[in-house]
ZADO-1210 file (C-alpha; in nm, 4 decimals, padded with zeros to 6 digits):
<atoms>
<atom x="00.3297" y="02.2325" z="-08.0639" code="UNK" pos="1"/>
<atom x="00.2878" y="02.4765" z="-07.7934" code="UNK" pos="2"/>
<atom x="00.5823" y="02.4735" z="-07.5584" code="UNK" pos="3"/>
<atom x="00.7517" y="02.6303" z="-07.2473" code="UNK" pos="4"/>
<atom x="00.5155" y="02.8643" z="-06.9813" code="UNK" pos="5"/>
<atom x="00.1624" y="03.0076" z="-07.1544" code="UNK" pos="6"/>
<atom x="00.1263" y="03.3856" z="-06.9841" code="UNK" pos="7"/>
<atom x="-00.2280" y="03.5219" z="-06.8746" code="UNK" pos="8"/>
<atom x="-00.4509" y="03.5801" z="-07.1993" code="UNK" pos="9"/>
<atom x="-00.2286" y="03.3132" z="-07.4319" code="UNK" pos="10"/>
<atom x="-00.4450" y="03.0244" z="-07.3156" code="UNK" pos="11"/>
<atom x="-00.7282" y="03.2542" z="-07.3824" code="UNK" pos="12"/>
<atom x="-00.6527" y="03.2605" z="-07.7361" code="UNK" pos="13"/>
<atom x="-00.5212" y="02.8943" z="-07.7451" code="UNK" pos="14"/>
<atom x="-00.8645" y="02.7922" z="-07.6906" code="UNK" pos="15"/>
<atom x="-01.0957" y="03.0398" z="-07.8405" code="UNK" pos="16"/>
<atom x="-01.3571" y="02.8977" z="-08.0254" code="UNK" pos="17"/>
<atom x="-01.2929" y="02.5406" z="-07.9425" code="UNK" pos="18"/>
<atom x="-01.4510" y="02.5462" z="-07.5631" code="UNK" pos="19"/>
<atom x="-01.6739" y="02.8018" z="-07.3800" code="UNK" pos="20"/>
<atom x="-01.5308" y="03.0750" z="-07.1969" code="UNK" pos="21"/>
<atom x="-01.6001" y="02.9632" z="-06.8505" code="UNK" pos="22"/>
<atom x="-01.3796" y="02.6197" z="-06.9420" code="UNK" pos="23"/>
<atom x="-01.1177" y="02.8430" z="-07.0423" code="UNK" pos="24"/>
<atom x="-01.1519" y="03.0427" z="-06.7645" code="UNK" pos="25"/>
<atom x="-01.1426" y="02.7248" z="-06.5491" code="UNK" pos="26"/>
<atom x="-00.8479" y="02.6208" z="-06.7039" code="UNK" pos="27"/>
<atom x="-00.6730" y="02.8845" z="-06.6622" code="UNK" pos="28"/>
<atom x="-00.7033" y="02.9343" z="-06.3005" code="UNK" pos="29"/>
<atom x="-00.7049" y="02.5445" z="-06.2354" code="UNK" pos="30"/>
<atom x="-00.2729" y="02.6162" z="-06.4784" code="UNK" pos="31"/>
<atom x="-00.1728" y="02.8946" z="-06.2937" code="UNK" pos="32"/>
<atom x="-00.2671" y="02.7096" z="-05.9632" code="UNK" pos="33"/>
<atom x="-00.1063" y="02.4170" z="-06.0425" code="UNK" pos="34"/>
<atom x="-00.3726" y="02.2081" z="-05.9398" code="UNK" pos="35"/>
<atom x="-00.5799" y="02.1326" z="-05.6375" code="UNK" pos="36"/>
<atom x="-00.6950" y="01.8899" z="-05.4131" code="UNK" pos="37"/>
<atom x="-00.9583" y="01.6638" z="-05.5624" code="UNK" pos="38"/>
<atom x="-01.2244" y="01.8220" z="-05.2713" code="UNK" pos="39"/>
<atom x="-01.1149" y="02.1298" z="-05.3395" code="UNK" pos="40"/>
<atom x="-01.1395" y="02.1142" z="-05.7395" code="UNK" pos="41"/>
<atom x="-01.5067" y="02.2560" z="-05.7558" code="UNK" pos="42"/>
<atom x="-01.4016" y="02.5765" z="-05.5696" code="UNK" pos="43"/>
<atom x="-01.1178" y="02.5840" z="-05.8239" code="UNK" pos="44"/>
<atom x="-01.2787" y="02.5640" z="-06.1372" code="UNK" pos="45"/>
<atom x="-01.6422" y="02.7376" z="-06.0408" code="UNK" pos="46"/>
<atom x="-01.9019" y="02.4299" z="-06.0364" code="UNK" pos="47"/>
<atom x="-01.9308" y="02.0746" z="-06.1150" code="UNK" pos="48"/>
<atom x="-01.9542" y="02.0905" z="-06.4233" code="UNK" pos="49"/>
<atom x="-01.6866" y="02.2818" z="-06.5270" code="UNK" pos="50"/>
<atom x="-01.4686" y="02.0197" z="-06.3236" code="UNK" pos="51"/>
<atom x="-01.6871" y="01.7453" z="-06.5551" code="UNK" pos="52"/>
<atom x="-01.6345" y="01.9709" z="-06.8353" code="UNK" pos="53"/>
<atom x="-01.2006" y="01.9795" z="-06.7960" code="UNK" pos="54"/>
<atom x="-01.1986" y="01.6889" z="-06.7029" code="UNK" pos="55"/>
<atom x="-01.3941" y="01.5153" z="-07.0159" code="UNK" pos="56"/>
<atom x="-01.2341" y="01.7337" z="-07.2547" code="UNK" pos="57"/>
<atom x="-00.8790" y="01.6258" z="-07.1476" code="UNK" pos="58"/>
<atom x="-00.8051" y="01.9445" z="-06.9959" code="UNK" pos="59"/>
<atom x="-00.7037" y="01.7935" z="-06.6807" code="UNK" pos="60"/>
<atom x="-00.7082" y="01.5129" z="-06.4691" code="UNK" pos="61"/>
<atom x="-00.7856" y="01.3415" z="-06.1392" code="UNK" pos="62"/>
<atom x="-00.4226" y="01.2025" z="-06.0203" code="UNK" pos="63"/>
<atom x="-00.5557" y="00.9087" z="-05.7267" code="UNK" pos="64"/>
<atom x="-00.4632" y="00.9239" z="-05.3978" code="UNK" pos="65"/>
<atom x="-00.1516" y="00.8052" z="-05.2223" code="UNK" pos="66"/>
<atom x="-00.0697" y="00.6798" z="-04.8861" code="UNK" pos="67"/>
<atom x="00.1122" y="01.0739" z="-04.8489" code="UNK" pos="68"/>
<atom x="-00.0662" y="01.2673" z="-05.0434" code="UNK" pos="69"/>
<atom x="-00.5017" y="01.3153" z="-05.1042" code="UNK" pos="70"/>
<atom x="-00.5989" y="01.3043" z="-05.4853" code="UNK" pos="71"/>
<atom x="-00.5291" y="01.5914" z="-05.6983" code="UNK" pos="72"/>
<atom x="-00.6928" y="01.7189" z="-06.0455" code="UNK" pos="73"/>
<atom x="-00.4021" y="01.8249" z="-06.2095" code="UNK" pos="74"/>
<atom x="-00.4046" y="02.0432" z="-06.5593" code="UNK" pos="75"/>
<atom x="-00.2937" y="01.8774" z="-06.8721" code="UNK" pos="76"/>
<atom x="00.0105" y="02.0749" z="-07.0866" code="UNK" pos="77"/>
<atom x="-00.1566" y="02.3679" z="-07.2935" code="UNK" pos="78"/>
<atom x="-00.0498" y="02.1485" z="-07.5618" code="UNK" pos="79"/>
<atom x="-00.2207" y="01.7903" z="-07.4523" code="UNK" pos="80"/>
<atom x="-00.4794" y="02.0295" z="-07.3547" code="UNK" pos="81"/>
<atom x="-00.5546" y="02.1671" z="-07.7014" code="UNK" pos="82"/>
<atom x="-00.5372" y="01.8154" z="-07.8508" code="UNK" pos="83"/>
<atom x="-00.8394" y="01.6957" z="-07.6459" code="UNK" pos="84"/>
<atom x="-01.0484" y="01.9955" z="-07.7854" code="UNK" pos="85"/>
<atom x="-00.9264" y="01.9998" z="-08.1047" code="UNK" pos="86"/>
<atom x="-01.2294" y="01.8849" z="-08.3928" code="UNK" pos="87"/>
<atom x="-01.1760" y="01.4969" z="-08.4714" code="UNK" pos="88"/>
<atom x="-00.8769" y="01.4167" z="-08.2858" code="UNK" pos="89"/>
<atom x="-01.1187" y="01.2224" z="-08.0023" code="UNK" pos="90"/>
<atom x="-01.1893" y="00.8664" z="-08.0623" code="UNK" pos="91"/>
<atom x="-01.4859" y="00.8303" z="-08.2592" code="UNK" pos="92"/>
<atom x="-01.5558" y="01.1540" z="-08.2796" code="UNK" pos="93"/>
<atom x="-01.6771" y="01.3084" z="-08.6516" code="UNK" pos="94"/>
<atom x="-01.4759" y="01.5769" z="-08.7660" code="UNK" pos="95"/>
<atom x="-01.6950" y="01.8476" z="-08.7145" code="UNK" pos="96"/>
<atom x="-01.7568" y="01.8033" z="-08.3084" code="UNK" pos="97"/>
<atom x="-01.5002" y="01.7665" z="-08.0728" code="UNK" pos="98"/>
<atom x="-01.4818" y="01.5903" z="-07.6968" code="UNK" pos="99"/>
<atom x="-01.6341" y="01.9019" z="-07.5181" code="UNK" pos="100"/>
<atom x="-01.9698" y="01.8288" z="-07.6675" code="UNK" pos="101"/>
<atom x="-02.2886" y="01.8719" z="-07.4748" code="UNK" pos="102"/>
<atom x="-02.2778" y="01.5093" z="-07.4705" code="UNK" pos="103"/>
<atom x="-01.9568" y="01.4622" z="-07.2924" code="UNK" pos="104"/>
<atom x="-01.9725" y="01.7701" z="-07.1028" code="UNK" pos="105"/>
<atom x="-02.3198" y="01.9214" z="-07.0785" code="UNK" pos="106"/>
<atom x="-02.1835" y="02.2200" z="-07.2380" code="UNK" pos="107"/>
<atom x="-02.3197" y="02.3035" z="-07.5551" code="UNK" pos="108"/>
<atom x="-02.0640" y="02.2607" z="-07.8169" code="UNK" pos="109"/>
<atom x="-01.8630" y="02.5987" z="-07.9583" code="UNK" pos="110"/>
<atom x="-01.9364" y="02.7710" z="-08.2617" code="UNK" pos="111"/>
<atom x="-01.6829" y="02.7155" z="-08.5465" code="UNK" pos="112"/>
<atom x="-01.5008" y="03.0452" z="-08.5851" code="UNK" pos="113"/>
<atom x="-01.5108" y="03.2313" z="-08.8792" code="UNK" pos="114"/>
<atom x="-01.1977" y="03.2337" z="-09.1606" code="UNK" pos="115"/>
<atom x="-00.9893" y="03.5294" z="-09.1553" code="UNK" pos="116"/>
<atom x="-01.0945" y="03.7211" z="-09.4657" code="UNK" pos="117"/>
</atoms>
């Protein structure tokens, strides 16, 4: 389980191989900001899609409005995070693809990496 504060270039390798860059990239400025205003979230994470793309992996989430406070899209723990992209653990998911599929996300789906010799 990954646990306590992820530093600059940790979530990097947390997610390497198992998203694109740019959703790690989005992900990582979407963490160290804490979150944004829903309106705001494109800004945040680049595009659209990227927002579609944490969003459908599990990488974060769209916390609804209140009567004080405009809705938010909030990052998921590094380790919730990680267990949205990891191969197989979505629901009906085989266990070679994973939720950040082109079909979820529009983003074509990672190559595996290779074993360490």
């Amino acid at each position: 389980m990954v646990t306590g504060a992820v530093h600059g270039g940790e979530i990097g390798r947390l997610f390497d191989g198992l998203v694109p860059a740019e959703v790690i990239d989005a992900y990582d400025r979407l963490l160290a900001s804490g979150g944004c205003a829903k309106d705001r979230a494109e800004a945040l994470a680049g595009d659209a899609g990227l927002v579609r793309a944490l969003t459908g992996c599990g990488m974060a989430h769209i916390q609804p409005h209140t009567p004080a406070d405009p809705a938010w899209l909030r990052p998921a723990a590094p380790d919730l995070a990680l267990l949205g992209c990891w191969p197989g653990t979505s629901t009906g998911s085989p266990a070679t693809s994973n939720s950040c599929s082109t079909a979820t996300t529009g983003w074509p789906a990672p190559k595996p990496a290779s074993a360490p010799p």
